[in-house]
N, C-alpha and C positions, 0 to 999 in steps of 0.2 A: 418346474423351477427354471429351466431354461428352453429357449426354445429349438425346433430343427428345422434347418440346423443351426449349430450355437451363432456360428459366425457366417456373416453375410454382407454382400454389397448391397450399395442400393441400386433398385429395380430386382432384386433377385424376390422370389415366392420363400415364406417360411411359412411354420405350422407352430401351435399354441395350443397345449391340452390346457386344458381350463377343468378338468372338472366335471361332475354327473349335474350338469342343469337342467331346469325346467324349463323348456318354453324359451331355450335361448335362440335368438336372429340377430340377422344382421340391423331389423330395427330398434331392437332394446340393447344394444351393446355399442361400445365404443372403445378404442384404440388407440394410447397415444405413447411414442416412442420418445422416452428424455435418455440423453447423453448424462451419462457419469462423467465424463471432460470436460464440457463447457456450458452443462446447466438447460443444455436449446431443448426447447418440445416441440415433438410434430406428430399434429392428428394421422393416422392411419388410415388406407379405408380397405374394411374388412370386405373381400372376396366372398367369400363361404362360410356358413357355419353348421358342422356335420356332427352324426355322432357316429362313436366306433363301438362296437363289439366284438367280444373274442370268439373264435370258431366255437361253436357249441359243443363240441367235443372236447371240448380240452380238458385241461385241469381249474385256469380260472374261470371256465363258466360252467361246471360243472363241481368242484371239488376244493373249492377254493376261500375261506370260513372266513377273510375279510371280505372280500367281495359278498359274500353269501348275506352278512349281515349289513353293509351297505344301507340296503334299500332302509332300512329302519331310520337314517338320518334322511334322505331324498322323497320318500313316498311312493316313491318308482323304478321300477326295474335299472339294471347297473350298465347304462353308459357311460362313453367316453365323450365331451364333445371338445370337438378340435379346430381352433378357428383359423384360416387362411390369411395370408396379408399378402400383398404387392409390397414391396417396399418402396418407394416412391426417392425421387433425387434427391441428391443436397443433404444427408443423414452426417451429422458428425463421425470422422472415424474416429475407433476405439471402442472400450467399453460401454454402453449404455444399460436400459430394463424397458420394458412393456407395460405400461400397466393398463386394465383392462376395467372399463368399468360395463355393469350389467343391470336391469330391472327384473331378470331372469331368477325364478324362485333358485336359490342356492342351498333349500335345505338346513338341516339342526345342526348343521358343523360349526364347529365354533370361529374357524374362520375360513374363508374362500377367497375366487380369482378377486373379489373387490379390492382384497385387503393383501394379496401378496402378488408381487410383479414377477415378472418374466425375463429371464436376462438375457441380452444378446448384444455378440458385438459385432457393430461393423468396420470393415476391413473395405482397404482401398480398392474401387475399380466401379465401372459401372455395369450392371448386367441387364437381362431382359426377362420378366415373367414367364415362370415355367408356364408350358402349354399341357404338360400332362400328355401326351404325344403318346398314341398308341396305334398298333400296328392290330386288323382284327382277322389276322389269319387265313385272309384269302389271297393278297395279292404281297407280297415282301417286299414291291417296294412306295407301294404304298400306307400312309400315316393319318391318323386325324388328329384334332387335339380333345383331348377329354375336356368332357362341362359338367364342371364340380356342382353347378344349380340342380343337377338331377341327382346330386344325393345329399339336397336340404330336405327339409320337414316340409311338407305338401300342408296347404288349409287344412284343418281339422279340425273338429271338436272334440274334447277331452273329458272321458267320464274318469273320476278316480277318488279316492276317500281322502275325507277328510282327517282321519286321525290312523296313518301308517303303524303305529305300536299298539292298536287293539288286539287284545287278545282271543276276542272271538274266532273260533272254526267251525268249519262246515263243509258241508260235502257237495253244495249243489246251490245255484244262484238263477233267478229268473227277473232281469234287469231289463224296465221298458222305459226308453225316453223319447221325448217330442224334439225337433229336429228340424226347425223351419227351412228350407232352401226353395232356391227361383227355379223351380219345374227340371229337377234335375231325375233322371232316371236312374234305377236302380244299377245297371251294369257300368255306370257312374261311380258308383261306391263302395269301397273297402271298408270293412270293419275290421279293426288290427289289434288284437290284446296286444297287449305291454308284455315284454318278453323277460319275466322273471325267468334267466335260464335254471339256475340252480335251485329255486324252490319249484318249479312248472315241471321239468322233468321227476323231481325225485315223487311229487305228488301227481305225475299223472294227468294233468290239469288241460281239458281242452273246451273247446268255445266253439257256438257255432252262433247264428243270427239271423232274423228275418226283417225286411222292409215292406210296410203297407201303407203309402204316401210318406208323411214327414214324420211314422212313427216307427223305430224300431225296437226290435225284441232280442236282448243276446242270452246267452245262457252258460255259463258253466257249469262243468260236471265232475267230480274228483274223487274215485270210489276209495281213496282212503281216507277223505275228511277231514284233509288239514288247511283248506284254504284258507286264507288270510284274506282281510278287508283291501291291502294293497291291491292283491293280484288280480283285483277284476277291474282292475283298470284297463280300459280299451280307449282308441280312436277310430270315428268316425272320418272315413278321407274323404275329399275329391282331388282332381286331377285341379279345376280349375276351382276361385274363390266363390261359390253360389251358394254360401250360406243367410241366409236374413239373419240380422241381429236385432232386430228388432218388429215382434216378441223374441226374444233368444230364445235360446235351445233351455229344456226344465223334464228333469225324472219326475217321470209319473211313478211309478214306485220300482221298489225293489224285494225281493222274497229272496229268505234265506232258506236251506233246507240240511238237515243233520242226514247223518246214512242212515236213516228209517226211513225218513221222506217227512218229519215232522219243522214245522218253521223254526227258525230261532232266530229272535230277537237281540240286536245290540245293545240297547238301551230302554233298559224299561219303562213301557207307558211311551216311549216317542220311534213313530214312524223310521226304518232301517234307513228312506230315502232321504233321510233328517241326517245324516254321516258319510255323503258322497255327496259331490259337486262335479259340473259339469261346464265346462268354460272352451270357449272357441282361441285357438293360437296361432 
């Protein structure tokens, strides 16, 4: 509801929770600062757009029963994302709001960042973009400035379900999809489940995967049986953009398995890979 920090000059760095988004960047968003004073608007331009999580020990990623349910509005594990601005000169002082617009999935909530602004007031002075300045423990009187680009979302492609509130469970997942990129190698690529902290721990829930050209093989396994269609959501990374989009990426299938080692089916009579989608972000 409001930003940090609340009150700000311009040229100073603020921050913006926005929200558990999908797939949100700095290309599908946009920022514009209106004055509660004199009516002015001014586009913003977003720096960064990260997401946060809580130490996994804690209490809200582990024991935390709105967070826990969360995901059932998102479709995916419970981040924060936090969007950076510069604040740029000439901002009316006094009161103003933020308001943020997104093409970014926002989820079954009834309302989000689109629909509620961000309040912040500026205050007289001119200042200069934080650099993030950090000190890396070898020499004290030496500094750099941190580069927030290294903790956005890297190219990816995104396996995840389509319908987060199925109530199918199971104990075990054998997920193969096609994967076009320009001759990129395997020590090139990360496979990264989606970090449902508080259902992955309490189910035990781990992933491994294999690359044989443009196809991969991931697999969960969860010897108490409670996976949910969410949680096998992963990303495919690179470091750099070598994905072809044209043919796109397309699940070749998907096998469910109960703790006997028998299949089970989401939908009767239609294919498991008929209830997951796979799209590049």
């Amino acid at each position: 509801m409001r930003s940090f920090p609340t009150a700000a000059r311009s040229g100073d760095t603020v921050t913006l929770a926005v929200g558990s988004l999908d797939g949100m960047n700095k290309n599908n968003t946009t920022a514009t600062f209106v004055s509660d004073v004199d009516a002015s608007s001014t586009d913003l331009a977003i720096r960064a757009v990260i997401r946060l999580r809580p130490d996994q020990t804690s209490t809200s990623a582990l024991f935390d029963p709105f967070l826990n349910a969360e995901d059932y509005y998102t479709g995916h594990s419970q981040w924060l994302a936090v969007i950076v601005i510069d604040l740029p000169a000439g901002l009316t002082v006094g009161a103003g709001h933020i308001g943020v617009q997104t093409t970014a999935d926002t989820g079954a909530f009834a309302y989000n960042i689109n629909d509620i602004p961000v309040a912040l007031e500026i205050i007289d002075g001119i200042a200069a973009p934080n650099q993030f300045s950090y000190n890396a423990g070898f020499d004290p009187t030496r500094s750099a400035p941190g580069n927030l680009s290294s903790l956005e979302a890297l190219p990816q492609v995104v396996f995840k379900s389509l319908d987060a509130t199925s109530g199918v469970r199971f104990s075990a997942a054998e997920i193969k999809v096609n994967i076009p990129t320009q001759n990129v190698t395997t020590p090139e690529f990360r496979v990264v489940a989606d970090d449902f902290y508080t259902k992955d721990a309490q189910d035990q829930l781990q992933m491994s995967w294999t690359k044989d050209g443009d196809d991969f093989i991931v697999n969960f396994i969860c010897p108490k049986g409670g996976i949910e269609t969410k949680q096998l959501r992963f990303s495919v990374v690179t470091q750099v953009d070598k994905f072809v989009t044209e043919p796109g990426s397309v699940i070749t299938s998907v096998e469910l398995y109960n703790v006997n080692g028998e299949s089970v089916t989401i939908t009767a009579g239609v294919p498991n890979a008929n209830s997951f989608a796979i799209e590049k972000q």
